[in-house]
C-alpha positions in Angstrom: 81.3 12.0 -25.4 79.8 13.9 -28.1 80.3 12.5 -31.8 81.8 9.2 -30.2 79.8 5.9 -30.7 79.1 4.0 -27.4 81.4 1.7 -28.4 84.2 3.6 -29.0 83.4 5.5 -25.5 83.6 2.4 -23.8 86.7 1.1 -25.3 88.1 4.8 -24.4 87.2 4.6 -21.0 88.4 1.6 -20.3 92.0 2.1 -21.5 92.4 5.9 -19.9 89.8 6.4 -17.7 88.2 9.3 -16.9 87.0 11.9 -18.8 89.8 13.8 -17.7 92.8 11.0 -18.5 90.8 10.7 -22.4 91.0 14.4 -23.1 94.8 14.4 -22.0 95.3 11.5 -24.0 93.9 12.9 -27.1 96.3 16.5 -26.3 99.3 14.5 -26.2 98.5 11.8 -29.2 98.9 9.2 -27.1 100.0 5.6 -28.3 97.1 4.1 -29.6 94.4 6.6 -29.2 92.2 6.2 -32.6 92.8 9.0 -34.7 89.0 9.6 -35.3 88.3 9.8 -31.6 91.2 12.2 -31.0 89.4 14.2 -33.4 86.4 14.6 -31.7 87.6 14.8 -28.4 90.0 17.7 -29.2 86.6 18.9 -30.9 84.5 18.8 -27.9 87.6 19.8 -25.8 85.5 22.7 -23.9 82.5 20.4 -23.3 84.7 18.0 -21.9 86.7 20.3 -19.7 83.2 20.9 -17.6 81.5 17.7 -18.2 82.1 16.4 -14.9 81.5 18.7 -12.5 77.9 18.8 -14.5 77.5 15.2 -14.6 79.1 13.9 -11.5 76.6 13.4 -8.4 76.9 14.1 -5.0 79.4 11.8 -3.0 78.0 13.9 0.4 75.0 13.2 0.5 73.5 11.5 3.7 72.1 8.4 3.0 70.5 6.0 5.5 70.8 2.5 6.3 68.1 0.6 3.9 67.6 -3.1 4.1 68.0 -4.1 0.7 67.3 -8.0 1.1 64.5 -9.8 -1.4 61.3 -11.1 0.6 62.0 -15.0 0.4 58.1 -14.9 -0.5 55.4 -12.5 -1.8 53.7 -10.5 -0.1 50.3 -11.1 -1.9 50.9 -14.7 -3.4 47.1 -14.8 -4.5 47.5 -11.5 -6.3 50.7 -12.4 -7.8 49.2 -15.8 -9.5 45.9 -13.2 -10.6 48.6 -10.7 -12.5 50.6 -13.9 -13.7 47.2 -15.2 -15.1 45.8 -11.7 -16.9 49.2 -11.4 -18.3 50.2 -15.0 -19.4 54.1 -14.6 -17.3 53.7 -17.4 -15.4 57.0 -18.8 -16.2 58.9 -15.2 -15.8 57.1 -15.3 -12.6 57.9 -18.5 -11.7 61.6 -17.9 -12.2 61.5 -14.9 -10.3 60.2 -16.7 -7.3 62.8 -19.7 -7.6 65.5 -17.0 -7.8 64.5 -14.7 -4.3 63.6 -18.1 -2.7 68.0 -19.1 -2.8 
């Protein structure tokens, strides 16, 4: 939302909702909205009203089966220790592999 901080967008979503449910709140002064938001939502009150048929993706779009699951073990296990040696991560590695291996 435009002139909001994150956190304040957050804390707006989750009590109303929606885009949609925050604009109406800040129309009808609803209990508790911040005064400050209200401000800047009534200010950006156009924006708003076609924010989320810009924003929102498609719900229709085919999408095919994927196997999503983590090898249990990599591929390339030689080339994995190489890359964990150039780059000294052998302990982000190393937890890595003790996490997909559970």
């Amino acid at each position: 939302m435009p002139g909001i901080g994150a956190k304040t967008a957050a804390a707006l979503v989750a009590r109303y909702g929606a885009v949609e449910q925050i604009l109406a709140a800040a129309q009808t002064g609803n209990d508790g909205f911040p005064a400050g938001a209200a401000t800047k939502v009534l200010a950006a009150a156009d924006y708003l009203a076609v924010a989320p048929a810009v924003v929102r993706g498609r719900t229709d779009a085919p999408v095919p089966e994927l196997d999503d699951a983590l090898p249990r073990t990599p591929a390339d296990p030689a080339a994995l220790v190489e890359l964990a040696d150039r780059y000294g991560i052998e302990s982000s590695i190393n937890r890595v592999l003790n996490a997909i291996a559970h």
